[in-house]
N, C-alpha and C positions, 0 to 999 in steps of 0.2 A: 277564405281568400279575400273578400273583399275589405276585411281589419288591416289583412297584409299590405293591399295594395294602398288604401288610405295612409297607411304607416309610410309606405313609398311615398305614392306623391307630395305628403307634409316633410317629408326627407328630401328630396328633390327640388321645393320651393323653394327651402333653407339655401341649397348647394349653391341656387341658379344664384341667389341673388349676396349668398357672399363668396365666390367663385370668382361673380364675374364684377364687383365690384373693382374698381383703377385703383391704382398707387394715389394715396392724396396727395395732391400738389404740396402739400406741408411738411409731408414724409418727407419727399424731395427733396424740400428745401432743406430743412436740419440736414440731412447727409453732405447737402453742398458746404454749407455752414462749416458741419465737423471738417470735411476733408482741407476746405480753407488752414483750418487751424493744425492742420496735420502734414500742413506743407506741400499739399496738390492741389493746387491752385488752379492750373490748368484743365484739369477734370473737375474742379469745381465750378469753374466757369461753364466746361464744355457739360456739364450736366444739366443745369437751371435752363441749356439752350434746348437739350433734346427732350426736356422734361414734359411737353406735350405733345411734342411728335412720335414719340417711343416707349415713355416708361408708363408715362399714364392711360397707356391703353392696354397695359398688363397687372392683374391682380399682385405678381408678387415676383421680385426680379433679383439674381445676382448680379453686381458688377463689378469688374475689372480694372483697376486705376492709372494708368500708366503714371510714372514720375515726371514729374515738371524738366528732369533732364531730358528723357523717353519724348516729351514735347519739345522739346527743342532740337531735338539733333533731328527727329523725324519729320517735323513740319506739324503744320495741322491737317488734322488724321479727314479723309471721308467720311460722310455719313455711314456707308457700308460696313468701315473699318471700326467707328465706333458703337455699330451695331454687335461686330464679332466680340466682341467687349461686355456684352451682354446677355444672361441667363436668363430664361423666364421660369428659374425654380428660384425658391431661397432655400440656398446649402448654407449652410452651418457648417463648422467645421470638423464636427463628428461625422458627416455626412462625406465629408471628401475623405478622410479616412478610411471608409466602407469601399470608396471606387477600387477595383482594379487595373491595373496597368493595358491600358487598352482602351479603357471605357469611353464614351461618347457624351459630351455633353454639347445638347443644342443650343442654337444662339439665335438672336433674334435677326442675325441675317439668313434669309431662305437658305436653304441646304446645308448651312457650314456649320460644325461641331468643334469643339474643343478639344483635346485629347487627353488624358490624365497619362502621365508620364512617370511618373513618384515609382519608382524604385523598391524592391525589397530592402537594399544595402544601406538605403536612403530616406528617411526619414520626413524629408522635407517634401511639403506637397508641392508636384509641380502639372502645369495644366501645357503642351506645347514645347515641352524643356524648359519652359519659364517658371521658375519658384516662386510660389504666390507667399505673401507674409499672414503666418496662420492667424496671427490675432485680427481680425475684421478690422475697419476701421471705423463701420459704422455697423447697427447689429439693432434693426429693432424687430424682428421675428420673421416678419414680410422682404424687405429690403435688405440686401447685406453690402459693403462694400470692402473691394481688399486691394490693400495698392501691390504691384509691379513694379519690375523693374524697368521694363521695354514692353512695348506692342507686341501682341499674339500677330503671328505670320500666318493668314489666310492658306497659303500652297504649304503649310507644314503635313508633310507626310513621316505617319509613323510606322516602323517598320516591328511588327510583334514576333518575339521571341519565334522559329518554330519548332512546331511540334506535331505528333504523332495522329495524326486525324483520328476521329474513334466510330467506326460506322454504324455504331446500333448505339441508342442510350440504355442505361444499363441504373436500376433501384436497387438498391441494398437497405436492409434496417440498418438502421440506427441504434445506439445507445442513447434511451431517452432518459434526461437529466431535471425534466421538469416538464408538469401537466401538460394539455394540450391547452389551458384556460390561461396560464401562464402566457404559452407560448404566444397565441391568438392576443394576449392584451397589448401584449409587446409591442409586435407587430401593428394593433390598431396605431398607439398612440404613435408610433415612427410613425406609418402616413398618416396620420393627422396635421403632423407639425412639419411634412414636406410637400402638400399641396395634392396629394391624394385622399383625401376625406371622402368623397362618392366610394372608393374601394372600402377602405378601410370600415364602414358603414355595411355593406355588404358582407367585406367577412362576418363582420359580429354576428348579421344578423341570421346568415348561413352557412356559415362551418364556425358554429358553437361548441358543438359534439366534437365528441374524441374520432381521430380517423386512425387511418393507417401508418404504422409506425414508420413509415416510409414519406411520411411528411408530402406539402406540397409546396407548387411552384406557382406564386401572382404574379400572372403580368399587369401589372397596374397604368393605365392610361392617366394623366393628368385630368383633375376637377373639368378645368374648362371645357376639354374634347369627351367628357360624359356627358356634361349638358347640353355639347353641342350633336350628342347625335341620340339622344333618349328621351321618346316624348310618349312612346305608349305604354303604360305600364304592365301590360303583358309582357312585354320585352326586358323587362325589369330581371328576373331569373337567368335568364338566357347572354343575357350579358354577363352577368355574372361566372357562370359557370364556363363559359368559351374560353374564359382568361386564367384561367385556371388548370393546371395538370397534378395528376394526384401522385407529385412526387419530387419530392427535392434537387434539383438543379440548382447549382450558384453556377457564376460565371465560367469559371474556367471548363465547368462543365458544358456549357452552352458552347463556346467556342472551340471546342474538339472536337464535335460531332460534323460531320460531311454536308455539303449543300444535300439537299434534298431529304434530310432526315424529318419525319413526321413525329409528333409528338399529341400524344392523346388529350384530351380534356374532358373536365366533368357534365362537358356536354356531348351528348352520345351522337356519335358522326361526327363532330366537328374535330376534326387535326388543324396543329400550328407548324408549319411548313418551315424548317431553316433554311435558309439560303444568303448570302454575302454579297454587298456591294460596295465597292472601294474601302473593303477594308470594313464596314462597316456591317456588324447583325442584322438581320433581317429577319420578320417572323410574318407570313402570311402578306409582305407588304408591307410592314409595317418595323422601322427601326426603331430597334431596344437601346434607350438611351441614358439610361440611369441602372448599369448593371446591380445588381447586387444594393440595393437603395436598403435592404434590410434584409435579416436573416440569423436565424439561432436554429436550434437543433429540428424546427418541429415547419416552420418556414420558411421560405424568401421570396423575399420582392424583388420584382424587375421592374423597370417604369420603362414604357413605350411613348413613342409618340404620336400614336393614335390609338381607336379603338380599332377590335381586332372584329371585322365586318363578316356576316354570317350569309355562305352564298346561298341563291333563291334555291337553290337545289334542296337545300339541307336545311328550310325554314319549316319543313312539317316535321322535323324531327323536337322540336320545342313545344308543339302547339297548345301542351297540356303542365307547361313546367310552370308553376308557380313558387317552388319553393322545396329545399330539402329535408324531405319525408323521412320516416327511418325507412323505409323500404328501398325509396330512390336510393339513399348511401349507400343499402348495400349491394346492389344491381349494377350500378354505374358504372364500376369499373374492379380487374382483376389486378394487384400491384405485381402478381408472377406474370403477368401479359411482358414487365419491363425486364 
């Protein structure tokens, strides 16, 4: 145990301090630069201003370009406004591909989300009903920028398909198409290169092994809200395993289930509670903001916007978890329980 947790804490140094490391004011500039030469001028301008009030206090950020006409017919936008404009993930555009219809993306003004809008029928990605232009404009792995046609409208409400609530979740096998070592690498390196490295880290280093052909479900918290609430490495295991369910859910499976549906995880006692607010998922508290961020036959990622918090009640239920044992895998959980 204690090889283990030395392995953690030199893992965790690493996260803290490239995690929480700011956009370099130089990043910045170039993107101002390009967009200059790309005929947004106005958001080239309005970037270089908010460039240390906003972006350089996030490791790694999407933004939104409105058109030099978009600036003229609308004025010059609020702070607020060009906050909503603003992602604190870098998506790529394989990444918005993955979103489904529904999905939430957060923005760096408190509580407001984006909405992924893109269509079956439609091919074009759109965030609000607004068609973003898939080719970036600027793209250096961190940083992404994509121009617009017009401003996202803060009061956009989107109204989802309905459909058939489903009051119990329900696992089925799978036809598995490739290893479970396949599966796991996959997976690592998508959150690696989407701002989830603390998880991705943790899978490797505990669910290496083959499991149940019923696959499972990451809710993955973003780099920075691991570091910012994990300092003793006891806790290390226990975090792990709460965000985790020993069975494949993608989105649309998440969104049929009924408020108050509980869902198990590889931490024994601990349930992830769904429940809805304006529209929006909810798990224990805590909104799923990057549905379906990754997923093939054997996993999928969710990305939340926090960590998913273990109440006092249910804290002696870990006191001995260091890590997954073969005995623990096979104890933890029955997949005919789903």
């Amino acid at each position: 145990m204690a090889s283990f947790l030395f392995l953690l804490s030199s893992l965790f140094i690493f996260f803290f301090f490239s995690s929480t490391a700011a956009l370099p004011s130089e990043t910045i500039y170039d993107a101002a630069d390009i967009l200059t030469d790309a005929g947004y001028v106005s958001m080239s301008l309005t970037l270089e201003i908010i460039a240390e009030s906003i972006l350089e206090q996030s490791p790694s950020a999407t933004v939104f370009a409105p058109s030099d006409s978009a600036f003229k017919k609308s004025g010059q936008p609020s702070l607020d406004l060009l906050r909503y404009h603003l992602v604190m993930l870098p998506l790529p555009i394989q990444s918005f591909r993955r979103l489904p219809a529904g999905a939430k993306l957060p923005t760096m003004l408190p509580g407001q989300s984006l909405t992924v809008t893109t269509s079956t029928s439609d091919h074009a990605i759109s965030l609000n009903n607004i068609k973003i232009n898939e080719m970036p404009i600027y793209d250096d792995g961190v940083l992404l920028v994509y121009g617009i046609d017009r401003f996202f409208d803060p009061s956009f409400q989107y109204q989802r398909p309905s459909s058939n609530p489903n009051p119990n979740p329900s696992c089925t096998g799978m036809n598995r198409t490739m290893n479970s070592s396949d599966s796991f690498d996959q997976a690592i390196q998508t959150l690696k290169t989407s701002g989830y490295s603390a998880m991705a880290s943790f899978l490797g280093m505990q669910l290496s092994g083959d499991i149940s052909q019923n696959g499972i479900t990451v809710f993955a918290p973003a780099d920075e809200n691991v570091i910012n609430r994990l300092g003793v490495f006891d806790d290390y295991p226990s975090f792990f395993r709460r965000h985790v369910v020993p069975c494949k859910f993608l989105w649309n499976d998440l969104v049929d289930f009924v408020d108050g549906t509980a869902l198990p995880t590889f931490l024994e006692g601990f349930t992830i509670n769904i429940t809805r607010t304006g529209g929006v998922l909810i798990l224990n508290g805590v909104p799923v903001y990057f549905p379906d961020a990754f997923f093939n036959d054997r996993v999928v990622v969710h990305g939340v916007s926090e960590v998913l918090a273990v109440p006092e009640d249910a804290a002696s239920a870990v006191e001995d978890a260091d890590s997954f044992s073969d005995d623990d895998e096979q104890n933890l959980f029955d997949p005919g329980e789903f």
